[in-house]
MARFITI-476885 format. One record per residue (C-alpha): residue number from 1; residue in one letter; x, z, y. Coordinates in steps of 0.25 Angstrom, whole numbers, m for minus. Each point is the difference from the previous one (the first is absolute). Layout:
// residues N
<NUM; A; <X; Z; Y>>
...
***
This chain:
// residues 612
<1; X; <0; 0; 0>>
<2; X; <3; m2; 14>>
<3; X; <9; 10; 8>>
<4; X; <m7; 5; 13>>
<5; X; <8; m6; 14>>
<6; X; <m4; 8; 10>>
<7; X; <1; 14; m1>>
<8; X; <m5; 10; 10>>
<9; X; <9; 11; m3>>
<10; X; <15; m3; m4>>
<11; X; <2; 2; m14>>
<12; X; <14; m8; m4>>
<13; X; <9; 8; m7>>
<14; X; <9; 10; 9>>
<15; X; <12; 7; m2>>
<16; X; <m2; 13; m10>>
<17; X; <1; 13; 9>>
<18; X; <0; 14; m4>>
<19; X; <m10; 12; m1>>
<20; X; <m13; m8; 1>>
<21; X; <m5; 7; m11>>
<22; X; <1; 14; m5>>
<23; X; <3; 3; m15>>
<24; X; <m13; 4; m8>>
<25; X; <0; 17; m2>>
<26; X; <0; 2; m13>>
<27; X; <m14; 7; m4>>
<28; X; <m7; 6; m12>>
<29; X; <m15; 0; 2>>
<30; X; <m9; 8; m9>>
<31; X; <m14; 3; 0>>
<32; X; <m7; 10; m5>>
<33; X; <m14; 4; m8>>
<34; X; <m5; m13; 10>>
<35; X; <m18; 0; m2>>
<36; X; <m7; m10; 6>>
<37; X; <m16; m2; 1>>
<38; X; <m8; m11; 6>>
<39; X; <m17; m1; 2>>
<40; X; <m4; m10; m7>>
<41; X; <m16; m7; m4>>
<42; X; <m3; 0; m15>>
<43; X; <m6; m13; m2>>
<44; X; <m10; 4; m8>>
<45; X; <m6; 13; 6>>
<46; X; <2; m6; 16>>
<47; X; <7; 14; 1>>
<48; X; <12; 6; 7>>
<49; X; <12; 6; m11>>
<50; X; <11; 6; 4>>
<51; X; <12; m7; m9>>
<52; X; <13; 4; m4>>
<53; X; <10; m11; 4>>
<54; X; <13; 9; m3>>
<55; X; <1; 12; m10>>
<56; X; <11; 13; 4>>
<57; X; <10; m12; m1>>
<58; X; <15; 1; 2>>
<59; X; <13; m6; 0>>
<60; X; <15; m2; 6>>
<61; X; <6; m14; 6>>
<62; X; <16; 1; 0>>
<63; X; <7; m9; 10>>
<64; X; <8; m13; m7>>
<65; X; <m11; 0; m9>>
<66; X; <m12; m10; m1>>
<67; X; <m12; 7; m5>>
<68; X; <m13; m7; m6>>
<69; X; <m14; 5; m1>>
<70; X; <m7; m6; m11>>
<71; X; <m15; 2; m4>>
<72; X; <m12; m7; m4>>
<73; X; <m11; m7; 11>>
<74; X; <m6; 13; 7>>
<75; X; <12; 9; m6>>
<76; X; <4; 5; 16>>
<77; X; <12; m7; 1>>
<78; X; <m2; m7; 14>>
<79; X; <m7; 15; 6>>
<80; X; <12; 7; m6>>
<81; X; <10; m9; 8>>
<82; X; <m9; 1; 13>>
<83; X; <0; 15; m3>>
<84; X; <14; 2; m1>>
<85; X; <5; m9; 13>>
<86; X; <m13; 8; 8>>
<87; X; <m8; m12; 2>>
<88; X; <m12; 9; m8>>
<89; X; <m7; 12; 7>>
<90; X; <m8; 12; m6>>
<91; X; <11; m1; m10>>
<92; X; <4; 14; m5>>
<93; X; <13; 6; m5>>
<94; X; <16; m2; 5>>
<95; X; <7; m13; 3>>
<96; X; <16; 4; 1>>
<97; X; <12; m6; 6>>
<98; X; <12; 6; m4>>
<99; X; <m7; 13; m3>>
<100; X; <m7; m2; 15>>
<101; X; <m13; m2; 3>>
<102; X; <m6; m16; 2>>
<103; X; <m4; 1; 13>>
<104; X; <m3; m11; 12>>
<105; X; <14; 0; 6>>
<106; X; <7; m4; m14>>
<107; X; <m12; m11; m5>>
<108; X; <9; m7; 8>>
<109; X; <12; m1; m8>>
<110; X; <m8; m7; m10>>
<111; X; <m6; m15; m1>>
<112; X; <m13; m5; m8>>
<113; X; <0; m13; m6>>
<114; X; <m15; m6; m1>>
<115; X; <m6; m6; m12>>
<116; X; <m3; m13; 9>>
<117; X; <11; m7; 7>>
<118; X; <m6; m2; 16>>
<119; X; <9; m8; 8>>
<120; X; <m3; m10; 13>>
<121; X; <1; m13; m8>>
<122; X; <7; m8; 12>>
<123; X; <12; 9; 3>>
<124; X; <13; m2; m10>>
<125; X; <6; 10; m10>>
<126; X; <10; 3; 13>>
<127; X; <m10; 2; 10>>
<128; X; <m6; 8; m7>>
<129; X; <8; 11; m4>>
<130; X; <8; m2; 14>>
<131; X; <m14; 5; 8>>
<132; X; <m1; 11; m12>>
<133; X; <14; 3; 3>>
<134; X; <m3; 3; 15>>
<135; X; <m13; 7; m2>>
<136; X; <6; 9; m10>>
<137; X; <16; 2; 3>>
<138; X; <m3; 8; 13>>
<139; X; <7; m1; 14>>
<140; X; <13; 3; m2>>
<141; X; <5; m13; m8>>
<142; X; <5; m13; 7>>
<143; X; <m7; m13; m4>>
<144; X; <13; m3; m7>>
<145; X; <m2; 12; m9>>
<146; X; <m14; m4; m2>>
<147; X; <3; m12; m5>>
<148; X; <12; 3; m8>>
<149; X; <m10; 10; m10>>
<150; X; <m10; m12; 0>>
<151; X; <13; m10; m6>>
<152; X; <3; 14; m9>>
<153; X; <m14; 1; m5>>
<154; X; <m3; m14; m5>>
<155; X; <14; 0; m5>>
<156; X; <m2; 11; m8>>
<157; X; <m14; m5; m7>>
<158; X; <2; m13; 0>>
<159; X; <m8; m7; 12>>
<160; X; <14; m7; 7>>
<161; X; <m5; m13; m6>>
<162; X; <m15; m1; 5>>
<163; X; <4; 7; 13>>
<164; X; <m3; m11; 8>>
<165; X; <m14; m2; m7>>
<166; X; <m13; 2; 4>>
<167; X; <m7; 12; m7>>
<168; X; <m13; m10; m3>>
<169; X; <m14; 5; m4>>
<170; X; <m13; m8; m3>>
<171; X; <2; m9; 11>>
<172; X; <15; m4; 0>>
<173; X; <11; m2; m11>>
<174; X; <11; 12; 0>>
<175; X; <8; 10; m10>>
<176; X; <m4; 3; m14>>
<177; X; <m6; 12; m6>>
<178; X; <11; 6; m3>>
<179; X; <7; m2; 13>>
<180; X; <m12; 4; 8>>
<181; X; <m1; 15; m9>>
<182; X; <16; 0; 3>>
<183; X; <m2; m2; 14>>
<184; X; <m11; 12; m2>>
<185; X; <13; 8; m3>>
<186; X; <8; m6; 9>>
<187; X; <m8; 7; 11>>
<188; X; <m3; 11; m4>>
<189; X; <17; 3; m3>>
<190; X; <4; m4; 14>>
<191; X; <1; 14; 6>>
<192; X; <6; 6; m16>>
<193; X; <m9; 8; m2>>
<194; X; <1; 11; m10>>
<195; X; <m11; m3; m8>>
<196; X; <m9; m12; m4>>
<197; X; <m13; m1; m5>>
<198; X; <m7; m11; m6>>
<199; X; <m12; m4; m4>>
<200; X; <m2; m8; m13>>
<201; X; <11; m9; 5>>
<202; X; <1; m10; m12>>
<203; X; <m15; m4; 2>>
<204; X; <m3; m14; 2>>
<205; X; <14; m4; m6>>
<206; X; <5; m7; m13>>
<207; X; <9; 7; m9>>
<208; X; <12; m7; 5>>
<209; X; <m4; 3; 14>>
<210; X; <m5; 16; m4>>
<211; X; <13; 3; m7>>
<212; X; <8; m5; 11>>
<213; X; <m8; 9; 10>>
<214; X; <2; 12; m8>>
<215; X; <15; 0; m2>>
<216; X; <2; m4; 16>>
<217; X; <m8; 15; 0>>
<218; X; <9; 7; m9>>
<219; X; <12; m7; 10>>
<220; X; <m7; 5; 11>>
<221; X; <m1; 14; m6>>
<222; X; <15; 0; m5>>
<223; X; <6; m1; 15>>
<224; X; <m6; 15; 0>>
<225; X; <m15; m2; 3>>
<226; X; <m13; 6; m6>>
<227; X; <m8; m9; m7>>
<228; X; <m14; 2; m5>>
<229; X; <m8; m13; m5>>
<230; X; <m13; m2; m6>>
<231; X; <m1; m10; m11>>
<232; X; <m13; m4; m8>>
<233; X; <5; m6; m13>>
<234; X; <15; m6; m1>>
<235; X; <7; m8; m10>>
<236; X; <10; 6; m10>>
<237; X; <11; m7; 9>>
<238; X; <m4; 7; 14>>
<239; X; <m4; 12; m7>>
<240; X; <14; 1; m7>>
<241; X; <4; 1; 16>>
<242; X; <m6; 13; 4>>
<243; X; <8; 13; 2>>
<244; X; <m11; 10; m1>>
<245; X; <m14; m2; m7>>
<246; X; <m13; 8; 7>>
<247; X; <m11; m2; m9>>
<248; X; <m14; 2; 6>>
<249; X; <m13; 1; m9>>
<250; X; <m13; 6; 7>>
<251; X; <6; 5; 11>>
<252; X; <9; 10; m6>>
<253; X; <15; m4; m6>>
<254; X; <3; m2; m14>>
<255; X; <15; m1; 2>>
<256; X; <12; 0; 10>>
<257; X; <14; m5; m3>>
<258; X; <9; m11; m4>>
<259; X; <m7; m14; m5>>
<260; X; <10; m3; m9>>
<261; X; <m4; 16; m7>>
<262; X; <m14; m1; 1>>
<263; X; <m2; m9; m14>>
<264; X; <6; 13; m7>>
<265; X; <m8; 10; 9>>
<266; X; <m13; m7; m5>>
<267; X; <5; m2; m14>>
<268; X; <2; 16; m3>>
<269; X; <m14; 3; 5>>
<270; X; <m5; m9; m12>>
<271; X; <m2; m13; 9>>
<272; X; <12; m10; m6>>
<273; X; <0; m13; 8>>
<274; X; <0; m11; m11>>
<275; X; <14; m9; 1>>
<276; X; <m1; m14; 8>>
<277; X; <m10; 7; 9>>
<278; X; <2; 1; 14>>
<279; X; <0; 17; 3>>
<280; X; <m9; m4; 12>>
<281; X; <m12; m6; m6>>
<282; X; <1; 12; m12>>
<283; X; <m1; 11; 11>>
<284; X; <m13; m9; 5>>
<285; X; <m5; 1; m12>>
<286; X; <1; 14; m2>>
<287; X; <m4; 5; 14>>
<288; X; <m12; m8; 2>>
<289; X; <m13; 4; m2>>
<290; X; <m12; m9; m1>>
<291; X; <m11; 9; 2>>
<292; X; <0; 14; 0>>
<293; X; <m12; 2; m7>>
<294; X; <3; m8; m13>>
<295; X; <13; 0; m1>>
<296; X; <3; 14; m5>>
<297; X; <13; m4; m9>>
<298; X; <5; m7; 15>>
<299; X; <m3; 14; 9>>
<300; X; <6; 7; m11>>
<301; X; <13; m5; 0>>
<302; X; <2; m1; 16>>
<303; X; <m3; 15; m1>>
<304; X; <9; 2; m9>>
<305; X; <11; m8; 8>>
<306; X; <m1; 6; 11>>
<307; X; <m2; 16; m6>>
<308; X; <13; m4; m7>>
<309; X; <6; m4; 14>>
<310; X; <m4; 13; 6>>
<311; X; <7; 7; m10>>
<312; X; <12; m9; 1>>
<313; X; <1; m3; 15>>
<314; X; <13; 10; 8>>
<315; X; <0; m3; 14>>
<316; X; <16; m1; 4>>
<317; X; <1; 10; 12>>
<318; X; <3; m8; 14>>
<319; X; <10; 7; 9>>
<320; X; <m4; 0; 14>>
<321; X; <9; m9; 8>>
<322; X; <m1; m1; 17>>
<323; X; <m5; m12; 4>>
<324; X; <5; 1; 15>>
<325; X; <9; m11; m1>>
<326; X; <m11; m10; m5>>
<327; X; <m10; 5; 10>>
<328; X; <11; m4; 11>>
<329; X; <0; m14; m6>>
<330; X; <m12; m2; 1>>
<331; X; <m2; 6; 13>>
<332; X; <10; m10; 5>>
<333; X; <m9; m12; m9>>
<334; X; <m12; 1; 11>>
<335; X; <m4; m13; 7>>
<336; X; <m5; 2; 14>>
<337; X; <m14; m4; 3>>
<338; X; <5; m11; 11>>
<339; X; <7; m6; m11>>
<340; X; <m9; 1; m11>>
<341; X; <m11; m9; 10>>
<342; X; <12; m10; 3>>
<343; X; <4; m1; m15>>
<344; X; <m15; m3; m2>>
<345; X; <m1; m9; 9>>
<346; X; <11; m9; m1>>
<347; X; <m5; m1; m15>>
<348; X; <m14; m3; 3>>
<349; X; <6; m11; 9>>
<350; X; <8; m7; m11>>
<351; X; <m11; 1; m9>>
<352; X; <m9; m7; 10>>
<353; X; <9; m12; 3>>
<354; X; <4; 0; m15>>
<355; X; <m14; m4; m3>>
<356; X; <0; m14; 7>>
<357; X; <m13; m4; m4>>
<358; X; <m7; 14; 5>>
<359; X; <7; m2; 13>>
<360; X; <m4; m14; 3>>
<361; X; <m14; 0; m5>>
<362; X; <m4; 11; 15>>
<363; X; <6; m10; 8>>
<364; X; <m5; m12; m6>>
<365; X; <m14; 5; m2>>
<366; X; <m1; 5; 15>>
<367; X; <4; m13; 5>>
<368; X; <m10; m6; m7>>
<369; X; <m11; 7; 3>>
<370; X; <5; m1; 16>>
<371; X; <0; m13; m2>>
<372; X; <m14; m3; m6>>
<373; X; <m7; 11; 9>>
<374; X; <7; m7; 14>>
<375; X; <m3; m15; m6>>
<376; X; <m15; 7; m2>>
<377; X; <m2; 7; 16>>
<378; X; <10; m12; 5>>
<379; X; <1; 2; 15>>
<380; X; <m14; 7; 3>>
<381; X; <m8; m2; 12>>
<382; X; <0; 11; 8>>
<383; X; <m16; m3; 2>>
<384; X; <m12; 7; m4>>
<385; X; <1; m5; m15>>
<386; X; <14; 5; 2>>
<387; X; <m5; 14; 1>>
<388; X; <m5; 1; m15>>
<389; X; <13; m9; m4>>
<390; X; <11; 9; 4>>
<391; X; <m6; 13; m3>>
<392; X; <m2; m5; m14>>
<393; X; <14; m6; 0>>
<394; X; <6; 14; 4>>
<395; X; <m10; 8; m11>>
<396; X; <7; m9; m10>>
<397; X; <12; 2; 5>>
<398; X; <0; 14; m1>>
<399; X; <m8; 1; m14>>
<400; X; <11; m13; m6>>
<401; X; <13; 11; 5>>
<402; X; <m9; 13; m5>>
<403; X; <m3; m7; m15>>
<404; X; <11; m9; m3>>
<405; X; <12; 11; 4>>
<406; X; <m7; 11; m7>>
<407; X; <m5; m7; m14>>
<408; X; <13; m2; m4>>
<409; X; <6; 14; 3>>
<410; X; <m10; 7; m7>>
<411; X; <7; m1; m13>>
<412; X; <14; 3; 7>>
<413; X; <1; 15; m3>>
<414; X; <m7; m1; m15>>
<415; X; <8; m11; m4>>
<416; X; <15; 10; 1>>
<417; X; <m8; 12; m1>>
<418; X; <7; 3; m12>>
<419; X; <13; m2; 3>>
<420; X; <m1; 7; 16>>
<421; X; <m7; 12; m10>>
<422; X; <12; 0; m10>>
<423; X; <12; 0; 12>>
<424; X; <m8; 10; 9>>
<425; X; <0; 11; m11>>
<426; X; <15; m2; m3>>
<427; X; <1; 4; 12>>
<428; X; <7; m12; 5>>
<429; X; <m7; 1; 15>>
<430; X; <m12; 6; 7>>
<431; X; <m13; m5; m1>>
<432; X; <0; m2; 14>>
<433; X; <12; m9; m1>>
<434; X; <m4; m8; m8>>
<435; X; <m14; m3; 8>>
<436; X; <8; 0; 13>>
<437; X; <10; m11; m6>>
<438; X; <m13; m10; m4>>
<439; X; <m6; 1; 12>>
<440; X; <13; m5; 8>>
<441; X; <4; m11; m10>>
<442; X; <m14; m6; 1>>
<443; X; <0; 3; 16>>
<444; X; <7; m15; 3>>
<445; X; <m9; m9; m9>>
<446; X; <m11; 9; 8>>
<447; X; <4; m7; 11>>
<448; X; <3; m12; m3>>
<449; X; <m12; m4; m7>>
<450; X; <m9; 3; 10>>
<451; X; <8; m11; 11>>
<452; X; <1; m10; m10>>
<453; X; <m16; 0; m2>>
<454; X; <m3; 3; 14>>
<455; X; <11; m10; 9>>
<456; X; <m7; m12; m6>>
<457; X; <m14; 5; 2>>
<458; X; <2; 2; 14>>
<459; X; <4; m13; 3>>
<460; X; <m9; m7; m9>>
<461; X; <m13; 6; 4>>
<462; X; <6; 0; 15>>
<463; X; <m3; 13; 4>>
<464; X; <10; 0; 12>>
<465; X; <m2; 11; 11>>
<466; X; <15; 2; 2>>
<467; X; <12; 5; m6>>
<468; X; <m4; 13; 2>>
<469; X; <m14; m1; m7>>
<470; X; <8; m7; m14>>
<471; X; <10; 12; 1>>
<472; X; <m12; 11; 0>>
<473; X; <m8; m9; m12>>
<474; X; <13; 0; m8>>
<475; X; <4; 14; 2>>
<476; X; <m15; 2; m5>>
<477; X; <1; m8; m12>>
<478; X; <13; 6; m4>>
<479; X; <m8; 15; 1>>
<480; X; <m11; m4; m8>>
<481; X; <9; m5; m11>>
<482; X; <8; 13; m1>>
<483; X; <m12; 8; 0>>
<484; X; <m8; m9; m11>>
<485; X; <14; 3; m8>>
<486; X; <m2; 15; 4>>
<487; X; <m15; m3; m5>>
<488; X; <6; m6; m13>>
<489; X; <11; 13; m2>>
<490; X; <m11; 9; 0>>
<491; X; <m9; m6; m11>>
<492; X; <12; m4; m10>>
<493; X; <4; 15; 2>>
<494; X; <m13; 6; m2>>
<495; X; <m4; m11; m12>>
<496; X; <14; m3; m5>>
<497; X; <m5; m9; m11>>
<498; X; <3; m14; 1>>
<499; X; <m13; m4; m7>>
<500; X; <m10; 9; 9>>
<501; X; <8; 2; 15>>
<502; X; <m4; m17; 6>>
<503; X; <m14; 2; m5>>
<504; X; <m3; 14; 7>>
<505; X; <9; m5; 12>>
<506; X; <m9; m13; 4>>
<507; X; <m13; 9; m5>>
<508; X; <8; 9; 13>>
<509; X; <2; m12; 9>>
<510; X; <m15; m5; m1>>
<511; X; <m7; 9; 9>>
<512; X; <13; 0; 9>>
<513; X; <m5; m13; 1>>
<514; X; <m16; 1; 1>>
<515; X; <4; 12; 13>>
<516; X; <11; m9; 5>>
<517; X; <m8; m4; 13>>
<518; X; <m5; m13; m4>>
<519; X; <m9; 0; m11>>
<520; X; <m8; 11; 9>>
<521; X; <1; 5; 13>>
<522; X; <6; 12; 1>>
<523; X; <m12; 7; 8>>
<524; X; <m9; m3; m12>>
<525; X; <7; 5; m10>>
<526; X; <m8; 10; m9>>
<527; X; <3; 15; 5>>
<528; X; <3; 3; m16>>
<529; X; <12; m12; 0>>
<530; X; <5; 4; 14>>
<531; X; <12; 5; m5>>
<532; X; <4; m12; m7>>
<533; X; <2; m5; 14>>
<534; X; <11; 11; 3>>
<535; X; <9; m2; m12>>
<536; X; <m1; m16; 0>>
<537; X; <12; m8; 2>>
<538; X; <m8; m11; 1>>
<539; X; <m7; 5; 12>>
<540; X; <12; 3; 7>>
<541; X; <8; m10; m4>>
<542; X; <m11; m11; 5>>
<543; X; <m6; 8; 12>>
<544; X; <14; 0; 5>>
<545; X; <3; m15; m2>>
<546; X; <m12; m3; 7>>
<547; X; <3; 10; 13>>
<548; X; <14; m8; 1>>
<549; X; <m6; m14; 0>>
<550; X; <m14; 2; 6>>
<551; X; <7; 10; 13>>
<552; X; <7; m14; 3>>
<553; X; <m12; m8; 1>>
<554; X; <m6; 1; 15>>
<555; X; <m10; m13; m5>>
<556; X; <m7; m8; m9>>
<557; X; <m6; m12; 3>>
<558; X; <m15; 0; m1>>
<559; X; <m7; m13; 3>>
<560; X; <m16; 9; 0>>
<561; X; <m8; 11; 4>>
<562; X; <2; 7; m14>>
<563; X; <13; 2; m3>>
<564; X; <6; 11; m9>>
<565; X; <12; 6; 9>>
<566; X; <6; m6; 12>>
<567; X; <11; 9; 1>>
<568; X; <10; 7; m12>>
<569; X; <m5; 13; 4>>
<570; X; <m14; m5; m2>>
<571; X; <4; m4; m14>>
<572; X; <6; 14; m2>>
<573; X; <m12; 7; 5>>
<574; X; <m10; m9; m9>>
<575; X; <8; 6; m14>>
<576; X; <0; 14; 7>>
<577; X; <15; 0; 1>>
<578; X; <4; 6; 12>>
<579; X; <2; 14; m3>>
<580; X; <15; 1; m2>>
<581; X; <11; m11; 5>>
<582; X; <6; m8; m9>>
<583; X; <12; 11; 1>>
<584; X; <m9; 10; m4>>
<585; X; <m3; m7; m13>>
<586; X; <15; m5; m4>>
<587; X; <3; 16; 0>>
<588; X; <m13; 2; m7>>
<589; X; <6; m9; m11>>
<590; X; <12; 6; 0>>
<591; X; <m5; 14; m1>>
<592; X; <m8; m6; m12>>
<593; X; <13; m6; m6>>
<594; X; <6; 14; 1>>
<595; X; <m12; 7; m7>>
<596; X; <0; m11; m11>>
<597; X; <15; 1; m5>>
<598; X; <m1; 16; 3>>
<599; X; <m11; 0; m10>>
<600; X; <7; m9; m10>>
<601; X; <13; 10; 0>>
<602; X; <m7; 13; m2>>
<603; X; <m8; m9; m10>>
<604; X; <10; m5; m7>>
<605; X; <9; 13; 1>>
<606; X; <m12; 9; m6>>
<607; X; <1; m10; m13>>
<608; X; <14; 1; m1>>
<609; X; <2; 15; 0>>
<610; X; <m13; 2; m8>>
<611; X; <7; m8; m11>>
<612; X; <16; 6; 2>>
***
C-alpha cells in the first residue's frame, strides 16, 4: 500500500536521545478473597436477582511473568481482569501492589489492552503512537525524545515495516490483524508501565497470528513488567507459552500456578488429561457446566476443583516496598490541559484532510446548491412581487445552512464515541479537552462554508446595498452555521447513537422551522408554542438577515394604490420583526450556540463518567 506524503507532525527518524522513558518498577500485584455481584433479570420470572460474578477469589502476579486466566464463557474471567486493574466498583476485598494498597495514584502505573482494536483509520502506525506519545510522556520530554521511544517501541514488537502505513478500517485498506493488536501493545507500552493487562488479546486471530501475539506478551513481561492476560481457549502451541496458568470456573479459581505443572495438578486429583489432547480444551471440559439443574456429575466435580484448591492454594506473603519514586514519574508523565487540546486538535485536522472525499463533498455541495438557488432568484426586482421573492429566498437560505450543516454532524460524536470513551478513561486528557480541541479543529471549515454558499448567492440574486450590507449577511450566515453545528453537538451527545441521533435531530429542526418567522407571523403564534420562538435559531437567524437587508431599503417600487410595503421598515413591520436590531439577534444566536455546546458537554460528560 501507499505511504502517506504529507505528514502534519514530523515523524522521520531522529537521533536516539537519553531518558525519554523511565525503566518499569518492578511490582507484585496480588489480590485477595476479590467478591463481585451484579443485579440482573431472570428471564423467565421478569424479576431482579442478585448474582455472584466472583467468589472469595484470590491470586498473585510476579513481575517477568506472563500470567493467563482461562475459564469457560460466563466463568469471570474478563470481570476479574476489570477487577484487578479498578475498572470495576462495588468490588469487595484487597488489591495490593508490592504489599501496598491499589489506590487511584498508582492505577496509573499500569495500561489496559482492550479486547477490540479502536484506531483512526487515516493516520499511519507512526502518527499514531507519536500523538499517544505526546499525550501520555508528559512535559518534560523533548520532541526528539518522543519520538525516539515511538522508533523503540515499533522496533521492539515489530511494526518498523508497516510504520508508514495507514491503520485502515471498514473503509480503507491498512495493517493486519496482527499488526493492529501489536499496535494495541504498542500503545499502551509507550510510557513502560509496570504492568499490562489485557483483555482476550488473541480473539479474532488465527493460530499463527495468536501464538505470535502471545510470545510478544511474554517479551514484553521479560523486560520486568507484570502481565496478566485473559484468554478464552488456546491451541497447544500458544498454551505451551504461558508462565502462569489461572484457571477460572463459576466465578471462584480452581488453580493457580505454572502452565506447564497444571497437567500433573489435574492428574493427582483424579482428572488425567488424555495424550495428543490440548491441556486447554480438557480443562474446558471439566469446568463447564451446561446447566446446573441437570448436570449433577458437572456441579459435582467443579466443586470438587475448587474445594481441592482451597485447600491447596498459600498465598506467598508481599513485602511492602515504597513507591515514592514511581509516584515521581508519574507526577513528571502529566500533560497540560493547553497541550492536550493542541494534540487533539492537530490530530483531528490531519484526520480531516486525510479524508479527501469527506472534505471535498462540503465545499462542492455548497456551491451547488449556491449555484442553483442564485440561478432560481437570479437578479430579483426590487418590486412588490420582489417583497415575497426575497423574503422567501432569505428563509431558504437560513433553513439550507441550519439542515444541511447540521445533518451530517449528527453522527459525529457517535460515530468515535468508542474510541474518545476508551482514551478518556486511560486517562490520557480531560474530557474538557477533548471537546475543546473538536470545537477549534472544526471552527475554520465553519467559516468557510458558510462564504463559499453565500458569496455567490449575493451576486447571483443581486441583493446589493453595499459592501457594508454583504459583510453584516455573511457574518450572519457564518453565525447560523456554527450554532446549527452547536444544535447538532447537543443532539449527538445527548443521543449518541449513529442510528437514532439524524432522525431525533430533524424531528428538532422541524418546528424550528414552522416558528422560524415565516411560516407564521410571530404575533399569531399559539401562547402554548411561544417558547419555540425563543430558543429557535431559525427565528434569529432569518429575523436578523432580513433586518440587514430590509433596513437598507428606503423604497420599493409600487405601480398601484394596494401595494404590500413601500419601505423595508414597512416590510419588517408586516412579519412583526421589529423588536430587537438585527445585533440583537446575532447575539441571540450566539448565546444559543453557547447554550447548545454547554449542554452537549455536560451531556456527554455525565455518559462518560456514569460508565468510568
Amino acid at each position: 500500500m501507499a505511504s502517506p506524503t504529507n505528514h502534519f507532525i514530523q515523524v522521520n527518524d531522529t537521533p536516539k536521545a537519553r531518558g525519554f522513558a523511565p525503566e518499569p518498577v518492578k511490582f507484585t500485584l496480588q489480590w485477595r478473597n476479590l467478591s463481585l455481584k451484579a443485579e440482573v433479570k431472570n428471564p423467565s420470572t421478569k424479576k431482579t436477582e442478585e448474582k455472584v460474578i466472583l467468589n472469595d477469589v484470590s491470586g498473585t502476579a510476579k513481575p517477568g511473568e506472563l500470567l493467563v486466566i482461562m475459564g469457560p464463557s460466563g466463568a469471570g474471567k474478563s470481570s476479574l481482569l476489570d477487577c484487578i486493574s479498578g475498572r470495576k466498583s462495588g468490588v469487595e476485598g484487597d488489591i495490593l501492589l508490592n504489599g501496598q494498597p491499589w489506590t487511584k495514584a498508582t492505577k496509573r502505573m499500569a495500561s489496559y489492552v482492550m479486547q477490540d482494536d479502536l484506531f483512526y483509520e487515516t493516520l499511519t502506525v507512526k502518527e499514531h503512537l507519536a500523538f499517544q506519545a505526546k499525550l501520555r510522556m508528559g512535559r518534560t520530554h523533548s520532541k526528539e525524545q518522543y519520538m525516539h521511544r515511538v522508533d523503540e517501541v515499533m522496533e521492539e514488537l515489530g511494526l518498523m515495516k508497516c510504520r508508514d502505513t495507514f491503520i485502515g478500517g471498514e473503509s480503507l485498506r491498512g495493517i493486519s490483524g496482527g499488526e493492529r493488536k501489536r499496535l494495541s501493545f504498542a500503545t499502551e507500552i509507550l510510557t513502560n508501565p509496570s504492568i499490562l493487562f489485557a483483555d482476550e488479546p488473541t480473539s479474532g486471530l488465527d493460530s499463527f497470528m495468536a501464538e505470535t501475539v502471545i510470545r510478544q506478551l511474554q517479551q514484553i513481561a521479560r523486560d520486568g513488567r507484570t502481565v496478566l492476560a485473559t484468554i478464552h481457549q488456546p491451541s497447544s502451541e500458544v498454551f505451551a507459552i504461558f508462565d502462569q496458568l489461572y484457571l477460572l470456573s463459576d466465578g471462584s479459581p480452581v488453580y493457580q500456578g505454572k502452565a506447564s505443572e497444571s497437567v500433573d495438578y489435574f492428574s493427582s486429583l483424579g482428572y488425567p488429561c488424555p495424550p495428543q489432547i490440548n491441556p486447554s480444551d480438557y480443562f474446558m471440559r471439566q469446568l463447564v457446566v451446561i446447566d446446573k439443574a441437570t448436570d449433577e456429575a458437572g456441579v459435582a466435580r467443579v466443586e470438587s476443583l475448587k474445594e481441592e484448591w482451597r485447600k491447596h492454594q498459600k498465598l506467598p506473603r508481599s513485602d511492602s516496598v515504597s513507591m515514592f519514586q514511581s509516584e515521581q514519574q508519574l507526577e513528571s508523565m502529566r500533560v497540560g490541559l493547553l497541550t492536550q487540546v493542541s494534540v487533539l486538535a492537530q490530530r483531528n485536522i490531519l484526520r480531516s484532510l486525510r479524508d479527501g472525499f469527506a472534505l471535498r463533498v462540503p465545499f462542492i455541495q455548497n456551491l451547488f446548491l449556491a449555484v442553483i438557488v442564485g440561478l432560481i432568484y437570479l437578479q430579483l426586482d426590487l418590486d412588490q412581487k420582489g417583497i415575497q421573492n426575497f423574503s422567501g429566498a432569505f428563509f431558504f437560505l437560513v433553513t439550507n445552512q441550519i439542515v444541511v450543516t447540521a445533518n451530517p454532524v449528527f453522527v459525529s460524536v457517535p460515530m468515535e464515541l468508542a474510541l474518545i470513551s476508551r482514551e478518556y478513561k486511560a486517562g490520557l486528557y480531560h474530557l474538557f479537552s477533548w471537546f475543546l480541541s473538536k470545537n477549534v479543529s472544526e471552527l475554520p471549515m465553519q467559516i468557510l462554508l458558510p462564504i463559499v454558499f453565500f458569496v455567490p448567492i449575493y451576486f447571483l440574486m443581486g441583493i446589493g446595498h453595499g459592501f457594508d450590507v454583504f459583510i453584516y449577511l455573511q457574518i450572519v450566515m457564518i453565525l447560523i452555521n456554527s450554532c446549527a453545528i452547536g444544535l447538532a453537538y447537543m443532539v449527538s451527545c445527548l443521543v449518541p447513537r449513529v442510528d437514532i441521533a439524524p432522525l431525533i435531530g430533524m424531528v428538532l429542526i422541524m418546528p424550528f422551522m414552522l416558528f422560524g418567522g415565516l411560516l407564521i407571523n410571530s404575533d399569531d403564534c399559539p401562547d402554548y408554542f411561544v417558547w419555540i420562538q425563543y430558543i429557535s435559531p431559525v427565528k434569529y437567524g432569518y429575523e436578523a438577515v432580513m433586518k440587514i437587508f430590509w433596513n437598507a431599503v428606503s423604497s420599493i417600487e409600487c405601480n398601484t394604490a394596494n401595494c404590500t410595503a413601500r419601505t423595508g421598515t414597512e416590510v419588517l413591520e408586516s412579519y412583526s420583526m421589529t423588536s430587537r436590531s438585527a445585533l440583537g439577534d446575532a447575539l441571540l444566536l450566539v448565546v444559543l450556540n453557547v447554550a447548545f455546546r454547554t449542554i452537549a458537554f455536560i451531556s456527554i460528560s455525565f455518559q462518560l463518567r456514569q460508565k468510568k
